[in-house]
N, C-alpha and C positions, 0 to 999 in steps of 0.2 A: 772566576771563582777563586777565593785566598782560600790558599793551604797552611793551616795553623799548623808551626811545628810546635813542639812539645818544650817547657824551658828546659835549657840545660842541666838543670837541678834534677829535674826528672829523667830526662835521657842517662844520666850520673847513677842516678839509686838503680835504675833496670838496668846495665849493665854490672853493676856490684849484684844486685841479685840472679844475673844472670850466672854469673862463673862461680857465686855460692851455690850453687848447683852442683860443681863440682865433690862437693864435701860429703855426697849421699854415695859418690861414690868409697868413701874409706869407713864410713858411720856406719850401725845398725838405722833401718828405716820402721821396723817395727817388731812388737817385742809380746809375747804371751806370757804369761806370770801363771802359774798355779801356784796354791797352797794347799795344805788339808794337815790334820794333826798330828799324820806321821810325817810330815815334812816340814816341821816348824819354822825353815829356812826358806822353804818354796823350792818351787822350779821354775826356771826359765827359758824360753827359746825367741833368739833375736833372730831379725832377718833383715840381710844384708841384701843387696842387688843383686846378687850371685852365691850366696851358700846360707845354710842353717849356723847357726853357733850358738853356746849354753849348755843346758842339761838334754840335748837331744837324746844319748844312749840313754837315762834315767827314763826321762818319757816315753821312748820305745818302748823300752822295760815295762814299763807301766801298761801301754793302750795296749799289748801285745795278749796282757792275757782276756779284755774286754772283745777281742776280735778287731781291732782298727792298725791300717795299715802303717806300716814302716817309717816314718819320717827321711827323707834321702832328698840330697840336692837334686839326683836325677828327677826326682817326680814333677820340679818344676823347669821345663823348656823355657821360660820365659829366660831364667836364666840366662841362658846363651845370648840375649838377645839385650837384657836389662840396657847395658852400659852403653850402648849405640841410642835408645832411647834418651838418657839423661845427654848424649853428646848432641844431639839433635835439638833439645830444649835448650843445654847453652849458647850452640851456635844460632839457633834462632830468636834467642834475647840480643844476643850481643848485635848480631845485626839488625833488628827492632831498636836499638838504642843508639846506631849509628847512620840506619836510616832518619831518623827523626820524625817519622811522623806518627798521628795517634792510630791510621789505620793498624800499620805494623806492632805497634805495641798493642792492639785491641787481638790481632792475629795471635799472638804470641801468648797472651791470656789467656783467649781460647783455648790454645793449645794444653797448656796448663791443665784448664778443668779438664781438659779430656784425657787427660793422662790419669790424673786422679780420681776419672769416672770410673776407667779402664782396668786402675789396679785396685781399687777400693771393689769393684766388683769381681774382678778374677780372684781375689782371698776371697771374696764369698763362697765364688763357686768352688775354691779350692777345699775350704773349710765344710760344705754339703758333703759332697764329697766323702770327705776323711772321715765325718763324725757318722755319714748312714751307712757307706757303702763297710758293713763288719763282715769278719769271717764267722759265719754261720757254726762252725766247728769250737768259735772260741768257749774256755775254760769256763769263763764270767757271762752269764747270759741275765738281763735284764729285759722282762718283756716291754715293749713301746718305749724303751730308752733311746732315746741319740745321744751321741756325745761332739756336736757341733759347736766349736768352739765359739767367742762372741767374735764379729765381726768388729764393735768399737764397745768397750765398758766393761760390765761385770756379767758374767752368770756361774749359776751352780750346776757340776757336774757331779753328780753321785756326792761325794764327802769333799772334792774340791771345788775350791773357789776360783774360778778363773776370770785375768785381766786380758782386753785386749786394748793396744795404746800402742800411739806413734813413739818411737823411740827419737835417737834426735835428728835423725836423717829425716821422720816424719814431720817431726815440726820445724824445720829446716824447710820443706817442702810446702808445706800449711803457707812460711811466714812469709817465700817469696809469693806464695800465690796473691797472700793478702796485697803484698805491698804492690804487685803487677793492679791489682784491680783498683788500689784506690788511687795509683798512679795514672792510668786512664781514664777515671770517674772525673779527678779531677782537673786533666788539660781536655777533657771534654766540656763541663758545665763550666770552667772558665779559662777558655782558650785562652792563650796568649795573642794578644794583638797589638798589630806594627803600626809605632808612633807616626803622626804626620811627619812630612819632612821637617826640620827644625825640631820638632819636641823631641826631648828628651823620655829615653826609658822609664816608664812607672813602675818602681821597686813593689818588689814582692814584699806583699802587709807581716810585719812582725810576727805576727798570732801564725801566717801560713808556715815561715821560715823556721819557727820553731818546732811546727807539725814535721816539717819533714826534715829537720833536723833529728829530730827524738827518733824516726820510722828509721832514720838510716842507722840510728845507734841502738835500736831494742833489733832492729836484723843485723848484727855485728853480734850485739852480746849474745841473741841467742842462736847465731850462728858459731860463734866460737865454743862457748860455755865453758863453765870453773865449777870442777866440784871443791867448796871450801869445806870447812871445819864442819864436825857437826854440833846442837847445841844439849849442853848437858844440864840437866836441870838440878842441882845442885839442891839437898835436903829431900827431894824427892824423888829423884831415879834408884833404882834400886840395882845394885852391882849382879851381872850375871851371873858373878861366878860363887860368891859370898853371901850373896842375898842381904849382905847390909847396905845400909843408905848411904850413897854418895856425898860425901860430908864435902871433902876438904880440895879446894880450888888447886892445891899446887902438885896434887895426887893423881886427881880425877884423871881419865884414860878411856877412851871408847875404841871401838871395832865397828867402821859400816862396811857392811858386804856387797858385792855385785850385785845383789838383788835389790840395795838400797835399805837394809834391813839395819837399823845404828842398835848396838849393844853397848851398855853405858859398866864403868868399872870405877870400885874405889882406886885402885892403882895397879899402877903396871903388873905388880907382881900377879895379880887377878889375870887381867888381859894376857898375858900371855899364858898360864897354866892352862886357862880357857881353852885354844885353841889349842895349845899340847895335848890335851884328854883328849881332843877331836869333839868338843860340842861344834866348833867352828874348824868346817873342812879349810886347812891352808887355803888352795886351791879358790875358795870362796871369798878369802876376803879382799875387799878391793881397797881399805887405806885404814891404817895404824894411827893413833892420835893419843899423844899424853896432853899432860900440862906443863905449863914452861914454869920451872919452879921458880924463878926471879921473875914473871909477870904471873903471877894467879890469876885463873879462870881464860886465860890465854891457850886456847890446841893447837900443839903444833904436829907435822909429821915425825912419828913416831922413826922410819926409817932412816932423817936425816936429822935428826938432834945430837946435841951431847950429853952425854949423862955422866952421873957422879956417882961411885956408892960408897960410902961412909953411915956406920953405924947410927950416928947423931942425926944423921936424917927423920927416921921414924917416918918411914910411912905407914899407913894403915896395916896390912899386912906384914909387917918387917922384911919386907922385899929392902928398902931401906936405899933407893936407888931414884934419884930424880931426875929430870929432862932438861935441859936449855936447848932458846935457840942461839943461842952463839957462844965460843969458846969461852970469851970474856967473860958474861955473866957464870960459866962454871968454873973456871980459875978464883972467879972473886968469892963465889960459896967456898969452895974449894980452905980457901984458908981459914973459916971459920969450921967448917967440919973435914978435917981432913979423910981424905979414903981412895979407891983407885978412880981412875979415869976407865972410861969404857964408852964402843961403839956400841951400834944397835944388833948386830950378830953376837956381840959377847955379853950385853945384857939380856937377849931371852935366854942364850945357855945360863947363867945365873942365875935367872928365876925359874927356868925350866929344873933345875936341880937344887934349888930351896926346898 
């Protein structure tokens, strides 16, 4: 009997996707979103392999007066136990991938779905649970309500909307499963097999090399991931804070929040008073973004730019204070509109006190 090993191409991506495995350990693996219209922001609760994090006290707060229990890392023991799972699934890819053969990679597939059978049902049951089992005493009584969160998508709970979705330790988890299975599918239906003596190796057809060239580089990107800029639609977004329309490329300015929520601004001076008044809790926002006034319609990060403020500027607001990204570009405005130099700490106290 021949024992088809697997080509090396393949033994290569299952060991890359075996030790991305690792990265569920530092990520959220899945993530709950509510909204409702006193929370225009939302709320959020991630879950990591071992704790809650997000708006847990907000949501306590909340399900407390409906009767549902406490949100607490103790409630789930799995806990304790998560990170030995994920260490079990590397070491048995990696040795799948230095075994060589397709049983052990079929093994280890397996394994896979039953892992994600395992926890895809235990949030089930965890989620029954939470949303029936109410305290009878509670303040909020809705007769034949539950408040059972969704296991994957959207539902409506009283006035909120709730999401549920793999965060990126989930699709992290999704992406090696996908690549473990079409990695087996295919040194299964077309094994590798060993040239006569004398003949030479029959190269792997362009069309496959390319397949699995892309699978190794779409599980890199989105094992890695970039959150960039976000995009402003210019004439048509309307400024949070001002309520006027987004005109001018070298002004524009947005706010996205952790919850992924982008707030678009005529200009900085906007964007930051924003969040002074407290429409946007500090705490909340997850990346600052102007424009680079020597490239228009270009975002950059608001915290590591340089800025300028001189009168002659004119921005929309008469904040009157522009962004670059590099020094250069603001030395060389600089000599046509003279005015001070400024970091990103001393321009919001300056538009904080316009």
């Amino acid at each position: 009997m021949i024992l088809h090993k697997p080509r090396p191409i393949s033994r290569i991506i299952i060991a890359i996707a075996a030790l991305s495995l690792g990265l569920l350990l530092v990520t959220p693996i899945w993530r709950i979103d509510l909204a409702a219209p006193q929370y225009p922001e939302g709320l959020a609760l991630q879950i990591f392999h071992d704790r809650f994090t997000g708006d847990v006290e907000k949501i306590n707060g909340l399900n407390h007066y409906i009767g549902m229990a406490t949100i607490e890392d103790e409630m789930f023991p799995e806990f304790e136990i998560m990170r030995y799972a994920f260490y079990l699934l590397i070491g048995w890819g990696l040795i799948a991938a230095a075994i060589g053969r397709r049983g052990a990679i079929f093994s280890w597939t397996m394994a896979l779905f039953a892992y994600v059978i395992w926890a895809m049902w235990d949030m089930y049951a965890w989620g029954y649970r939470y949303g029936h089992d109410l305290d009878p005493h509670a303040a909020i009584k809705v007769e034949g309500m539950v408040y059972q969160p969704p296991l994957f998508g959207h539902k409506k709970l009283l006035n909120f909307d709730a999401w549920s979705l793999p965060d990126t330790g989930g699709w992290i988890l999704f992406a090696v499963v996908s690549v473990a299975c079409i990695i087996w599918f295919f040194e299964w239906r077309w094994p590798k097999k060993e040239p006569a003596e004398g003949t030479p190796h029959r190269p792997l057809p362009n069309e496959l090399a390319a397949t699995m060239a892309g699978i190794a580089l779409l599980f890199t990107v989105s094992s890695c991931g970039t959150n960039g800029p976000p995009v402003i639609d210019l004439g048509k977004a309307e400024c949070a804070f001002c309520r006027m329309n987004v005109m001018d490329p070298q002004f524009a300015s947005a706010i996205v929040t952790k919850q992924g929520r982008t707030y678009t601004f005529d200009s900085p001076e906007c964007m930051v008073q924003h969040v002074a008044d407290g429409a946007i809790a500090e705490e909340q926002v997850a990346g600052w973004w102007v424009s680079d006034h020597a490239h228009p319609g270009t975002l950059i990060d608001a915290t590591s730019a340089f800025y300028l403020h001189a009168p002659t500027l004119r921005s929309p607001m008469n904040g009157n204070v522009a962004a670059f990204s590099s020094e250069a570009d603001r030395s060389t405005t600089a000599g046509t509109h003279p005015g001070d130099v400024l970091d990103w700490p001393a321009v919001r106290t300056l538009l904080t006190d316009t």
